[in-house]
mmCIF file of the C-alpha atoms, coordinates in Angstrom:
data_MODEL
# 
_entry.id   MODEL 
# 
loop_
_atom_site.group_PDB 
_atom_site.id 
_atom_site.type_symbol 
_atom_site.label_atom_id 
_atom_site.label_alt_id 
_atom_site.label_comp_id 
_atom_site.label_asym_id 
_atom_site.label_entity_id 
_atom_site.label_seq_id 
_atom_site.pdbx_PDB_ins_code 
_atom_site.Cartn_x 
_atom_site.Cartn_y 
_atom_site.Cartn_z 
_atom_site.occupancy 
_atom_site.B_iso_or_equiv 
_atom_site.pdbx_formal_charge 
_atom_site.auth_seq_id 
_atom_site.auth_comp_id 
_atom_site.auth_asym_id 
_atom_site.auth_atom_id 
_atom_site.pdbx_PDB_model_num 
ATOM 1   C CA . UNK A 1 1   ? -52.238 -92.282 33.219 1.00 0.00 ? 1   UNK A CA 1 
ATOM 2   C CA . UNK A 1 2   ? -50.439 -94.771 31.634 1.00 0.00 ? 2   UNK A CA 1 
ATOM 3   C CA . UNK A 1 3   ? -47.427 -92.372 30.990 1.00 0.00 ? 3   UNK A CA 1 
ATOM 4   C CA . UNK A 1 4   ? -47.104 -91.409 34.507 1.00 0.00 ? 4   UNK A CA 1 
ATOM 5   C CA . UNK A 1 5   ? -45.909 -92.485 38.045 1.00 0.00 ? 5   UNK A CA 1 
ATOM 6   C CA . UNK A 1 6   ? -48.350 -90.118 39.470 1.00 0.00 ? 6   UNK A CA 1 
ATOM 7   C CA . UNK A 1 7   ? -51.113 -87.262 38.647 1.00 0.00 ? 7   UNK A CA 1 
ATOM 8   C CA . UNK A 1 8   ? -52.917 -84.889 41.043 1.00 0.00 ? 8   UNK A CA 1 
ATOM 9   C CA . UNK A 1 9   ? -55.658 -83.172 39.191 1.00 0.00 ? 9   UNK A CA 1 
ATOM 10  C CA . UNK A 1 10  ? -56.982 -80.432 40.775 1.00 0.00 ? 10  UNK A CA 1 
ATOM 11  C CA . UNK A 1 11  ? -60.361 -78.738 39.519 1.00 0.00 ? 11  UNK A CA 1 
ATOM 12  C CA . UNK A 1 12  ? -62.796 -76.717 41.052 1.00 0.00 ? 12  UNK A CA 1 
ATOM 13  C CA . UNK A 1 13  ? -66.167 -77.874 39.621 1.00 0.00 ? 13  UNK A CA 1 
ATOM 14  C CA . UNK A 1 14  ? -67.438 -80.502 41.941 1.00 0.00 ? 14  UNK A CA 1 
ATOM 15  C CA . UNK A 1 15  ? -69.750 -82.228 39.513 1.00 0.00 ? 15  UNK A CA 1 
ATOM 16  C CA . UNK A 1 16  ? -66.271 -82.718 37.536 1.00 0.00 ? 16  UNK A CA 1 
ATOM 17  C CA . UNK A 1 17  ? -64.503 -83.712 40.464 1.00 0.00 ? 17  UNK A CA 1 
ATOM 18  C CA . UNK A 1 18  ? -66.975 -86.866 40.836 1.00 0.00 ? 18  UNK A CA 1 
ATOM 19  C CA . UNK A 1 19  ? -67.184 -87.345 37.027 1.00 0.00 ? 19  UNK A CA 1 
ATOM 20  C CA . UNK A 1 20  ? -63.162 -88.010 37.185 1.00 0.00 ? 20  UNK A CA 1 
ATOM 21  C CA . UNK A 1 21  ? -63.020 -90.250 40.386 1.00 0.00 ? 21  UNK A CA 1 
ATOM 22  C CA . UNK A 1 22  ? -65.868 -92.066 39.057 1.00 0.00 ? 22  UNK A CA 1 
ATOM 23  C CA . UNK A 1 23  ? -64.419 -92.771 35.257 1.00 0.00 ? 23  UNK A CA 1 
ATOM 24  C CA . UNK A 1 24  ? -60.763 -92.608 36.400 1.00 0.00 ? 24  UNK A CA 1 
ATOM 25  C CA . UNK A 1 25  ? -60.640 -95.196 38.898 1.00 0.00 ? 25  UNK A CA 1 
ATOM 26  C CA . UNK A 1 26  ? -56.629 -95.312 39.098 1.00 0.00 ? 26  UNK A CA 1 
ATOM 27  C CA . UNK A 1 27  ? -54.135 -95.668 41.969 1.00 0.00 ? 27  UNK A CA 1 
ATOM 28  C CA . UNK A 1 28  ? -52.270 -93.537 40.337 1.00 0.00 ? 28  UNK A CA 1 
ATOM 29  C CA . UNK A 1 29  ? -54.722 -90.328 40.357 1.00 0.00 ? 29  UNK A CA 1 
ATOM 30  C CA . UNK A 1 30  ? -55.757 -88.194 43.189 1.00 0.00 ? 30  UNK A CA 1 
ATOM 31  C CA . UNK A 1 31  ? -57.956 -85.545 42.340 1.00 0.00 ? 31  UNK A CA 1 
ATOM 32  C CA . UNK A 1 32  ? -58.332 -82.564 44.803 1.00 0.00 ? 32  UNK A CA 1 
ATOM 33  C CA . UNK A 1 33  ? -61.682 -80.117 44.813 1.00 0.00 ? 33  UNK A CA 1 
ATOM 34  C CA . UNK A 1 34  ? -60.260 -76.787 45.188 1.00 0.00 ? 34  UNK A CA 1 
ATOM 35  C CA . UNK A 1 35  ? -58.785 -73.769 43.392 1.00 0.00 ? 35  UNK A CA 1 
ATOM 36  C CA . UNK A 1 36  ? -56.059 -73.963 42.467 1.00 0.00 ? 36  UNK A CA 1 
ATOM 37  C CA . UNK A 1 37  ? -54.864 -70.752 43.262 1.00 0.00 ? 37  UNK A CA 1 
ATOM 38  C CA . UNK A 1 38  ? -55.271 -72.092 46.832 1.00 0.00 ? 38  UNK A CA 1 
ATOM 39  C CA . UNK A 1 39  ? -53.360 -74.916 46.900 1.00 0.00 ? 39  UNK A CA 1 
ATOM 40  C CA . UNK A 1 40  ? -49.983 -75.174 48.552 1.00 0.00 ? 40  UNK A CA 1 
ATOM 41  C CA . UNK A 1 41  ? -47.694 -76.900 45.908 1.00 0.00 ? 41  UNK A CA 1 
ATOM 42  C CA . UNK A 1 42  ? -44.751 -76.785 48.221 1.00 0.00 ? 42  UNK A CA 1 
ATOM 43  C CA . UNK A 1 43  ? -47.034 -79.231 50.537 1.00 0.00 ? 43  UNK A CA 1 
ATOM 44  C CA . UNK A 1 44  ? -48.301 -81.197 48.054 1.00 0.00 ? 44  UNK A CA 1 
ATOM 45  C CA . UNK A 1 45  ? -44.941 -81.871 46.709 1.00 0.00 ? 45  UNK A CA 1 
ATOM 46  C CA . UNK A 1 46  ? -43.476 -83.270 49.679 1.00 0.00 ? 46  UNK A CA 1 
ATOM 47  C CA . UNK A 1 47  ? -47.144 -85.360 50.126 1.00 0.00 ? 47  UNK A CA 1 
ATOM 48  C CA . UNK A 1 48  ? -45.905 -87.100 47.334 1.00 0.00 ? 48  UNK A CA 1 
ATOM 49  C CA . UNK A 1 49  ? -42.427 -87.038 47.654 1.00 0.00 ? 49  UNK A CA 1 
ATOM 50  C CA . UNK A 1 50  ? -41.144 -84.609 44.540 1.00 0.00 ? 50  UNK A CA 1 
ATOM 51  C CA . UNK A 1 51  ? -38.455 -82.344 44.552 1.00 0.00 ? 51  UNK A CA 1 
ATOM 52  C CA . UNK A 1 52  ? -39.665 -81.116 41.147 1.00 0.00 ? 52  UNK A CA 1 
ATOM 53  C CA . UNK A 1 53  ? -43.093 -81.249 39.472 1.00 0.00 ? 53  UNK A CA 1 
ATOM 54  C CA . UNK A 1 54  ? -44.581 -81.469 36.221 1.00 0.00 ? 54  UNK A CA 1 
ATOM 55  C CA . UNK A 1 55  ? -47.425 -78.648 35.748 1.00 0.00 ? 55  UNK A CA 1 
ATOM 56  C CA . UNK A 1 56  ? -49.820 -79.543 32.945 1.00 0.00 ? 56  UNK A CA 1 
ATOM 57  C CA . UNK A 1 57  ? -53.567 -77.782 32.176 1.00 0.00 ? 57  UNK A CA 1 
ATOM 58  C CA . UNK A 1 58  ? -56.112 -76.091 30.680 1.00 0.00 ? 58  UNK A CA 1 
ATOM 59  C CA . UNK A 1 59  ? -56.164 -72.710 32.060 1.00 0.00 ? 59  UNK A CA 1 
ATOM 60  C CA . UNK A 1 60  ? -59.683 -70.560 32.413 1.00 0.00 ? 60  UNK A CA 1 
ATOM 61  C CA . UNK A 1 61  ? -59.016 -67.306 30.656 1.00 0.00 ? 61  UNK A CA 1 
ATOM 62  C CA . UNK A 1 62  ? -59.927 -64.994 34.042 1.00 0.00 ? 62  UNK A CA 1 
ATOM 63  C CA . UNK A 1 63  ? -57.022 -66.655 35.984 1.00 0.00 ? 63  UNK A CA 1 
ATOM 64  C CA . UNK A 1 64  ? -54.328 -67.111 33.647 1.00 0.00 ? 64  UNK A CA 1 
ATOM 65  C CA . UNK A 1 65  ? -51.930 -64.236 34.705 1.00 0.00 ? 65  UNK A CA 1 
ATOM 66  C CA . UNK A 1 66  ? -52.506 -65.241 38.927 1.00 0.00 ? 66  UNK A CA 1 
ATOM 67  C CA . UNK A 1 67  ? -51.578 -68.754 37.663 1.00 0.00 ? 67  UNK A CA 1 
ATOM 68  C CA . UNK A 1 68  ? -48.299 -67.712 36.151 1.00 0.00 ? 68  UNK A CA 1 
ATOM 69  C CA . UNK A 1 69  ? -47.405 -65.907 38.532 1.00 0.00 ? 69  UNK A CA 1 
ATOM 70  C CA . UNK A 1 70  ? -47.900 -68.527 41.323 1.00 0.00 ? 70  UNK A CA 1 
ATOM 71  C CA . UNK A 1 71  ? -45.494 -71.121 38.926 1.00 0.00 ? 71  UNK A CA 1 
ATOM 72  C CA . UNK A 1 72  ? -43.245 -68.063 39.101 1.00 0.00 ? 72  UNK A CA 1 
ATOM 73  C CA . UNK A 1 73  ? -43.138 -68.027 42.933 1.00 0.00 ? 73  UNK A CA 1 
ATOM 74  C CA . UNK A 1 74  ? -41.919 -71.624 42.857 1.00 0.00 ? 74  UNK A CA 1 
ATOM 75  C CA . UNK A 1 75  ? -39.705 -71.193 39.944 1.00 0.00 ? 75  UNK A CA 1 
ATOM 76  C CA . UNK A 1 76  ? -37.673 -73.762 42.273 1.00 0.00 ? 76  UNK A CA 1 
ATOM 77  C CA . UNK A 1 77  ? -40.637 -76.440 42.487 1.00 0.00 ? 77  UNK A CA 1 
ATOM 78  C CA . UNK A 1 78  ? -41.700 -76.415 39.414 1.00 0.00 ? 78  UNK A CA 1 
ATOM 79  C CA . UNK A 1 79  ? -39.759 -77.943 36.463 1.00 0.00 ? 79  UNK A CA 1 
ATOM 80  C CA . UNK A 1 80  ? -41.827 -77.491 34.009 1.00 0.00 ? 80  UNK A CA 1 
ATOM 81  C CA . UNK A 1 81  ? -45.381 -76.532 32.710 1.00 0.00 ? 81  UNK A CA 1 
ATOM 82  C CA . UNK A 1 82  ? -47.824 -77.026 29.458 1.00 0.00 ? 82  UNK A CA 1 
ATOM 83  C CA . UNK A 1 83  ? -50.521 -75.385 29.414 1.00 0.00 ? 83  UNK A CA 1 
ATOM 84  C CA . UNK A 1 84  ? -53.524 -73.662 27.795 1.00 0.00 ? 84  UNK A CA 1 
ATOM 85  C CA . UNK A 1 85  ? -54.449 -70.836 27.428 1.00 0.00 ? 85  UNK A CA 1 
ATOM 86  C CA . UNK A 1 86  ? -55.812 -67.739 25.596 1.00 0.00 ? 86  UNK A CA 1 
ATOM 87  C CA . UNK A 1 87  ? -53.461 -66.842 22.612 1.00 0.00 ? 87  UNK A CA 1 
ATOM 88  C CA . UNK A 1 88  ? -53.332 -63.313 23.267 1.00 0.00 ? 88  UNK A CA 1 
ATOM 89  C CA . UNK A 1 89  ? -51.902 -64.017 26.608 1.00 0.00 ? 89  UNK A CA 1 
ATOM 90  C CA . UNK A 1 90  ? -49.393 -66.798 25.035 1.00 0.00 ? 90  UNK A CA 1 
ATOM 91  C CA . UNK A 1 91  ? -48.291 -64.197 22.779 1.00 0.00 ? 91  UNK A CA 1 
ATOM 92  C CA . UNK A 1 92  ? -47.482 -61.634 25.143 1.00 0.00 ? 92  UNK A CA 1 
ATOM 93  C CA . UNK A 1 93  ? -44.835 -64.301 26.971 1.00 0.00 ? 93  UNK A CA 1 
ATOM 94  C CA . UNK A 1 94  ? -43.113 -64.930 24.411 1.00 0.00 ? 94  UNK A CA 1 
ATOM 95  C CA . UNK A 1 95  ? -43.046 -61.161 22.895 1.00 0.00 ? 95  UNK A CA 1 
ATOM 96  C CA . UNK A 1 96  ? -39.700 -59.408 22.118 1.00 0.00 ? 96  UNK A CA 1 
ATOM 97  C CA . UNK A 1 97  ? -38.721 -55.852 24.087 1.00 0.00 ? 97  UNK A CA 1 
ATOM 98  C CA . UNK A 1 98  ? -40.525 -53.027 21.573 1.00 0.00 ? 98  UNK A CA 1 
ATOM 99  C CA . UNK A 1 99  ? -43.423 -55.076 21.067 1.00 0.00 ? 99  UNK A CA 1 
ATOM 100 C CA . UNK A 1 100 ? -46.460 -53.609 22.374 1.00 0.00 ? 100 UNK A CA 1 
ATOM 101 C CA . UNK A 1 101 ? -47.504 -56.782 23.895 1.00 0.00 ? 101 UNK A CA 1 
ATOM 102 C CA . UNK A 1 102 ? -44.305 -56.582 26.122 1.00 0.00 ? 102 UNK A CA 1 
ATOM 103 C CA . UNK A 1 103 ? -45.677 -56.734 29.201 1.00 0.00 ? 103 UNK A CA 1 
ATOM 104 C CA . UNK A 1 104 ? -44.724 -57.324 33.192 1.00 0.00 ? 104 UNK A CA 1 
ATOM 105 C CA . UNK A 1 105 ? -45.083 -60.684 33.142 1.00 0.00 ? 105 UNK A CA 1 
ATOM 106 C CA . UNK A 1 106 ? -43.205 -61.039 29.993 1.00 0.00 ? 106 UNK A CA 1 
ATOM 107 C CA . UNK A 1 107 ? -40.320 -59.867 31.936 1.00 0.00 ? 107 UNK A CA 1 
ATOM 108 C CA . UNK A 1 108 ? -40.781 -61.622 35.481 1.00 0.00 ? 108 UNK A CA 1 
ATOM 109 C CA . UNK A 1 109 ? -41.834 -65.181 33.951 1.00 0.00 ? 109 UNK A CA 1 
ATOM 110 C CA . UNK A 1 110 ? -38.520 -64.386 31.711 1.00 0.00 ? 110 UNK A CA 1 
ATOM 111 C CA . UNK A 1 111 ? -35.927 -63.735 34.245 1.00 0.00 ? 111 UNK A CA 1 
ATOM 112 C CA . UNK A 1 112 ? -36.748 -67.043 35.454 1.00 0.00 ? 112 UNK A CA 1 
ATOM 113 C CA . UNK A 1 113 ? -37.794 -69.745 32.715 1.00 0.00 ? 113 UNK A CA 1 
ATOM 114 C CA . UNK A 1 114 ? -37.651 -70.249 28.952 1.00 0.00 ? 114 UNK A CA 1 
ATOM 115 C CA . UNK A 1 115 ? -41.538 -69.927 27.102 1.00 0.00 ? 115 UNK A CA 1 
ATOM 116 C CA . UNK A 1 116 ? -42.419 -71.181 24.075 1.00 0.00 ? 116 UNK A CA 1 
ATOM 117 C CA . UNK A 1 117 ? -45.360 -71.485 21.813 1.00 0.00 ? 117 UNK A CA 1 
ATOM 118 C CA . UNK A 1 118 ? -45.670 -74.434 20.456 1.00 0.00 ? 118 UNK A CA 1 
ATOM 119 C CA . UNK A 1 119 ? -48.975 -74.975 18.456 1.00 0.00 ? 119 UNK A CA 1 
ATOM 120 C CA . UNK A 1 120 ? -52.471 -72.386 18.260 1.00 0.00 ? 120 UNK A CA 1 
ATOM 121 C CA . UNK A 1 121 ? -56.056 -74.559 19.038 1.00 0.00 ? 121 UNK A CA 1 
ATOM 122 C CA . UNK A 1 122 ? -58.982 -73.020 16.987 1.00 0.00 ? 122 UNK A CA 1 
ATOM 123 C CA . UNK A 1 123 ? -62.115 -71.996 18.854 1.00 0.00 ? 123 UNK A CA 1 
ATOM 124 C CA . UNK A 1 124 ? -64.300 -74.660 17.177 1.00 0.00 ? 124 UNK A CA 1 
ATOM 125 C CA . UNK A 1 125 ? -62.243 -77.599 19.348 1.00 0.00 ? 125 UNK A CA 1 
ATOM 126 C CA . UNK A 1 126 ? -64.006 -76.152 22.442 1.00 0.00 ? 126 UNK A CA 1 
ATOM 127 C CA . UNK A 1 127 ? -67.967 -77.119 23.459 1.00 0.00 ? 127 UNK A CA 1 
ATOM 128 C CA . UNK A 1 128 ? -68.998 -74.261 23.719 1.00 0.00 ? 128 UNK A CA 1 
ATOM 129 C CA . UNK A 1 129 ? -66.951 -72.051 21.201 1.00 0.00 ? 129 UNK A CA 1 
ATOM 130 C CA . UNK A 1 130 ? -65.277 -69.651 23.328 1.00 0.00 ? 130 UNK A CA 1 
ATOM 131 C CA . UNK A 1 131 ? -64.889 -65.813 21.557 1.00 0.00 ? 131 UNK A CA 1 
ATOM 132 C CA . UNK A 1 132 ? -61.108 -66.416 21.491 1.00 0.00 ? 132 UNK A CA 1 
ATOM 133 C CA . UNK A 1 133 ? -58.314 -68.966 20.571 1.00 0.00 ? 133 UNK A CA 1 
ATOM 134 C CA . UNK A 1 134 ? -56.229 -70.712 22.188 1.00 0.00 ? 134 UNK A CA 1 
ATOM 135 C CA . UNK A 1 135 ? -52.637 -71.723 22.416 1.00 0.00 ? 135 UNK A CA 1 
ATOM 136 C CA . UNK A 1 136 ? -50.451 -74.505 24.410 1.00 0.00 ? 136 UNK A CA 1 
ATOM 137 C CA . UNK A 1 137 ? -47.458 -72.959 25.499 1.00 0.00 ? 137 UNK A CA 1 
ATOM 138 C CA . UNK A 1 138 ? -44.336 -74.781 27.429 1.00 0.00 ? 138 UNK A CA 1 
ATOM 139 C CA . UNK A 1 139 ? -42.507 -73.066 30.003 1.00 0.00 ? 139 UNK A CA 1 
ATOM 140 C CA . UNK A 1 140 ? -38.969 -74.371 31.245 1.00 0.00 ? 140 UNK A CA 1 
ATOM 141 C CA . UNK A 1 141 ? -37.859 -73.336 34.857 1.00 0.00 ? 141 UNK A CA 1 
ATOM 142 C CA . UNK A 1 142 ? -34.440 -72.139 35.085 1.00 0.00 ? 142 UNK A CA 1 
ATOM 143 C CA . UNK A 1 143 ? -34.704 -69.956 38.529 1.00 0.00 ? 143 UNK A CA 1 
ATOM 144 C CA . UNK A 1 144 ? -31.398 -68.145 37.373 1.00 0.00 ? 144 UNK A CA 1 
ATOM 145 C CA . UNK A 1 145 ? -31.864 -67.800 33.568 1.00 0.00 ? 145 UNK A CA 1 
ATOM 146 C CA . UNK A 1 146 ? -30.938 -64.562 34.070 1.00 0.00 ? 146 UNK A CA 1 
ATOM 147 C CA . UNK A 1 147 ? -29.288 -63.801 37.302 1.00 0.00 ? 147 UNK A CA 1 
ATOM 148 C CA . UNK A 1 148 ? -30.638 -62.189 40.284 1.00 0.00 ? 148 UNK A CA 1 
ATOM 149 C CA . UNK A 1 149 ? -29.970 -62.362 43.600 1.00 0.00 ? 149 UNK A CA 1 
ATOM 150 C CA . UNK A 1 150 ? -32.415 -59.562 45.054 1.00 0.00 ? 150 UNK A CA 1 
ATOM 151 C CA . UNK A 1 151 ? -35.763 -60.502 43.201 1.00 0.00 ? 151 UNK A CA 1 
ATOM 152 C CA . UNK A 1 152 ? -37.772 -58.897 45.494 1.00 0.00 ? 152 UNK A CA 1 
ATOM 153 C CA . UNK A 1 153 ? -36.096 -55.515 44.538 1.00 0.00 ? 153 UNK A CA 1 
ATOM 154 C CA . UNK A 1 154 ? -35.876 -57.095 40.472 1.00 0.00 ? 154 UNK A CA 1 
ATOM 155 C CA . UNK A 1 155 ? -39.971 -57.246 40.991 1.00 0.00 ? 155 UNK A CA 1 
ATOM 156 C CA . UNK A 1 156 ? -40.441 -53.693 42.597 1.00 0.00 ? 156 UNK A CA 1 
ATOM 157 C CA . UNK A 1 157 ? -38.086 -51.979 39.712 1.00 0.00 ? 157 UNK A CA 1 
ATOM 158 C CA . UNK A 1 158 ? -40.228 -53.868 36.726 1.00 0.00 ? 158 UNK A CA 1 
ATOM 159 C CA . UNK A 1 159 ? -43.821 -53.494 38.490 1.00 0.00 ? 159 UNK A CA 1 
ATOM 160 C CA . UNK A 1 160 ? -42.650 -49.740 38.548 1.00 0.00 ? 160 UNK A CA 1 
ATOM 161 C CA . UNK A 1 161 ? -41.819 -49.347 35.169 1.00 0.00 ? 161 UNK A CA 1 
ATOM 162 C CA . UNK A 1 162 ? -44.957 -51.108 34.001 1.00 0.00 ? 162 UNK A CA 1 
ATOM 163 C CA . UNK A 1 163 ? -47.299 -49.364 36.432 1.00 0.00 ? 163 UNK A CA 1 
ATOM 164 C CA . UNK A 1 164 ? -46.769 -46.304 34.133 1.00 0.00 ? 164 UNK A CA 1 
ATOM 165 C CA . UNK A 1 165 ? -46.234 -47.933 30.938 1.00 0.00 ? 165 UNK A CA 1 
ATOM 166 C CA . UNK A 1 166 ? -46.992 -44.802 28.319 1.00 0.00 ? 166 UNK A CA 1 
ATOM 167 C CA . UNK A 1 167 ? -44.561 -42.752 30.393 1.00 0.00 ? 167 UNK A CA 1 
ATOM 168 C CA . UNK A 1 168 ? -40.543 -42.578 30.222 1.00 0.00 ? 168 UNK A CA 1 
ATOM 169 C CA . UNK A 1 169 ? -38.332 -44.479 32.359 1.00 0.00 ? 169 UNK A CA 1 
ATOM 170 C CA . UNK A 1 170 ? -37.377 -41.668 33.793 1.00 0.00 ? 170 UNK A CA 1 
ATOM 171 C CA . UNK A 1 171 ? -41.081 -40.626 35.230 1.00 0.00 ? 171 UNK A CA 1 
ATOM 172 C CA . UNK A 1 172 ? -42.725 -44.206 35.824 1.00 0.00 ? 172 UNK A CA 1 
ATOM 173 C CA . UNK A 1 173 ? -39.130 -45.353 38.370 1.00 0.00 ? 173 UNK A CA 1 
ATOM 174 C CA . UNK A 1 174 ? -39.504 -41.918 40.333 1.00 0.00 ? 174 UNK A CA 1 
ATOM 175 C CA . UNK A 1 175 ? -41.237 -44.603 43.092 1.00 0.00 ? 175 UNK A CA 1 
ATOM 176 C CA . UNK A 1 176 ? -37.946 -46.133 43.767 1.00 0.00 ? 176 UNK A CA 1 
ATOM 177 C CA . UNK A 1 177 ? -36.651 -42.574 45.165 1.00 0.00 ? 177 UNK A CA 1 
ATOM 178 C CA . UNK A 1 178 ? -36.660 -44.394 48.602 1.00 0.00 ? 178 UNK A CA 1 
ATOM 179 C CA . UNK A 1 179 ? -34.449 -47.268 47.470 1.00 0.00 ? 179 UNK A CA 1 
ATOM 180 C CA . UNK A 1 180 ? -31.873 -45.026 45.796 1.00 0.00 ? 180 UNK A CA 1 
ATOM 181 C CA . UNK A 1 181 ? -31.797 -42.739 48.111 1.00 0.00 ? 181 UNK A CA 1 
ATOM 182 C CA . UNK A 1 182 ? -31.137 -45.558 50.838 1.00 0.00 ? 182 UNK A CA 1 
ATOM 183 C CA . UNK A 1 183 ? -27.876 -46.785 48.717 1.00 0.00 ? 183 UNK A CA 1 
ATOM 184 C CA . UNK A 1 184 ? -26.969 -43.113 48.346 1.00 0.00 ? 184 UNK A CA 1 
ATOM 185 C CA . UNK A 1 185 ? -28.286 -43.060 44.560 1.00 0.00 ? 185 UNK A CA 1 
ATOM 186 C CA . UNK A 1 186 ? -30.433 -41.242 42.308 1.00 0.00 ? 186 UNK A CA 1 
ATOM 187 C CA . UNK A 1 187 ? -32.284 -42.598 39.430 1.00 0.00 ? 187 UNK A CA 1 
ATOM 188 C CA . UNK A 1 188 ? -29.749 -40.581 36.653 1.00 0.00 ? 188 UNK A CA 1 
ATOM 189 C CA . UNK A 1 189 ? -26.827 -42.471 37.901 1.00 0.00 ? 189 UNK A CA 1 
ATOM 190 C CA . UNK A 1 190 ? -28.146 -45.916 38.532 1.00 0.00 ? 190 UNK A CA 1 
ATOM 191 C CA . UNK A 1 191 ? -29.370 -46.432 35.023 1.00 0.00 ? 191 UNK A CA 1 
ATOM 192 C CA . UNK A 1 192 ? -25.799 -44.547 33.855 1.00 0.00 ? 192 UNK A CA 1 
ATOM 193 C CA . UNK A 1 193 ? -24.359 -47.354 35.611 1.00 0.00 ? 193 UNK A CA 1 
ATOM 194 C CA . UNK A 1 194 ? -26.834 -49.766 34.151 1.00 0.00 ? 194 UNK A CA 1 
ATOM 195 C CA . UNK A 1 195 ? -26.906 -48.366 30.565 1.00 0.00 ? 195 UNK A CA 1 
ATOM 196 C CA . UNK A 1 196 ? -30.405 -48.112 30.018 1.00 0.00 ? 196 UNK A CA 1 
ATOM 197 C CA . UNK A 1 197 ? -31.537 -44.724 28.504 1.00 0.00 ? 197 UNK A CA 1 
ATOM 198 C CA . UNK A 1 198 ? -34.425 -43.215 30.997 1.00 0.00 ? 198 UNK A CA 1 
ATOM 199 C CA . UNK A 1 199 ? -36.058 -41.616 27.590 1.00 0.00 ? 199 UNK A CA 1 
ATOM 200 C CA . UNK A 1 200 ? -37.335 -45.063 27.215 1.00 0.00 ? 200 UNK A CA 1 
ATOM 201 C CA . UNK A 1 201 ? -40.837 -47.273 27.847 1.00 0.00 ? 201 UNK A CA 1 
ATOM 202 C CA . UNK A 1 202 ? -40.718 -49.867 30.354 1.00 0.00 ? 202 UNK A CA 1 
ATOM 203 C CA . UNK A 1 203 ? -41.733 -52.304 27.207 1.00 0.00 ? 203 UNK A CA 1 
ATOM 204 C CA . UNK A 1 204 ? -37.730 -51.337 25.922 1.00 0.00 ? 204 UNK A CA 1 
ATOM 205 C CA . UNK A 1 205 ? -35.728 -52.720 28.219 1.00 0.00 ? 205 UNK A CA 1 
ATOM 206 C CA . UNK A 1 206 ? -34.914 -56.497 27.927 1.00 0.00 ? 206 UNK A CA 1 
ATOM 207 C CA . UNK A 1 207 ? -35.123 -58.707 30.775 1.00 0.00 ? 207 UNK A CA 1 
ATOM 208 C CA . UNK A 1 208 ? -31.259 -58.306 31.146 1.00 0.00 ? 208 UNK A CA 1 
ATOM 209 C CA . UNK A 1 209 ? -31.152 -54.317 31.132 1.00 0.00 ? 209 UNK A CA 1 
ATOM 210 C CA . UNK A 1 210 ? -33.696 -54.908 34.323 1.00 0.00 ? 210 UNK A CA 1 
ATOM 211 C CA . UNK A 1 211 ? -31.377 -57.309 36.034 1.00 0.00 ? 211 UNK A CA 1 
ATOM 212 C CA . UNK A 1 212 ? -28.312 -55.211 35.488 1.00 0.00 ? 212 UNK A CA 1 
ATOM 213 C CA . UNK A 1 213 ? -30.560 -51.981 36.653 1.00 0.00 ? 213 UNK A CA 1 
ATOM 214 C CA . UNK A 1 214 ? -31.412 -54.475 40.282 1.00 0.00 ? 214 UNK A CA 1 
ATOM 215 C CA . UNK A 1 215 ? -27.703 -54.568 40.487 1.00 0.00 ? 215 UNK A CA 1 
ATOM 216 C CA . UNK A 1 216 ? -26.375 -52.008 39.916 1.00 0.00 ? 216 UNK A CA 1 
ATOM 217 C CA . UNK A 1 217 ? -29.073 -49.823 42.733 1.00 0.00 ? 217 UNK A CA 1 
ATOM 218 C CA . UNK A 1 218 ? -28.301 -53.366 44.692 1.00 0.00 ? 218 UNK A CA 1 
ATOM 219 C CA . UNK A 1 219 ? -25.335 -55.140 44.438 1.00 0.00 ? 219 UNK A CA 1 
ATOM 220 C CA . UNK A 1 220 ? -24.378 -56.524 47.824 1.00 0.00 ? 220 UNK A CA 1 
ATOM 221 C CA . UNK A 1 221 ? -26.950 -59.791 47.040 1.00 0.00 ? 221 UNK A CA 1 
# 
């Protein structure tokens, strides 16, 4: 507390809610009972009067990915995170395209903010030892980092390709028939305009190829 202006903590457990308020008596603290998952961050920003916030946690293992992708939804808001979490899952943000552990939300958290790994926690620094380690990983918001102007299309094209992961481009993006067909496309010629080869795995194209594949089927946004 000493290091900051302000901190909202926001857990769940209400026996920890009242062990914090009653061994953290600061000014400086609020601490909300709640999920977080619930919580309106765009609200509690303005409550305190931030533009952009400062994200920090320890992350339970069955709600890491809804977590991310709520920071992702307020890419804006959010400047910056630390957090947490299982090492597996660390890993897969910060894998490379042809890893197997390229995943979806590899590529959405990566259109839109810089991760990084920066140290591994054994699973003998937890009471009780969890089955798994941990790591505490930083992300960076950059909204833009790689440009996109339609992101709700960006989000349909990559949750496509990943629905069907095993399968080639060219069978697991036959859902966006409609789309195409609306912009007088079909799937052959948008990714010949895009470059990307269709014999490939969602887990092959970098977060770029993706972005140059939402403009190319959109590119009046």
């Amino acid at each position: 507390l000493a290091r900051v202006d302000r901190l909202v903590a926001i857990e769940i457990d209400r026996d920890l809610v009242a062990h914090l308020q009653a061994e953290l008596d600061d000014p400086k603290l609020q601490v909300i009972e709640g999920d977080v998952l619930s919580v309106d961050l765009e609200a509690l920003a303005a409550s305190e009067n931030s533009q952009r916030i400062l994200v920090t946690g320890n992350l339970p293992y069955n709600i890491s990915a809804p977590v991310l992708f709520k920071l992702r939804e307020h890419a804006q808001l959010v400047r910056r995170a630390v957090l947490t979490l299982q090492k597996e899952v660390a890993e897969r943000l910060v894998a490379q395209p042809g890893n197997r552990q390229y995943s979806l939300v590899t590529v959405l958290l990566g259109q839109c903010a810089h991760v990084e790994i920066h140290f591994t926690i054994p699973r003998g620094a937890f009471r009780p030892v969890p089955k798994v380690e941990s790591a505490v990983l930083e992300i960076c918001f950059e909204p833009q980092r790689v440009p996109v102007q339609n992101l709700q299309l960006f989000e349909r094209i990559v949750r496509s390709a990943f629905s069907q992961r095993r399968k080639m481009l060219r069978n697991s993006l036959q859902s966006l028939n409609d789309v195409l067909q609306n912009r007088g496309l079909n799937l052959e010629e948008a990714a010949s305009r895009a470059n990307v080869d269709l014999t490939q795995r969602a887990e092959n194209l970098s977060v770029e190829q993706y972005a140059i594949l939402t403009r190319v089927i959109d590119p009046t946004h």
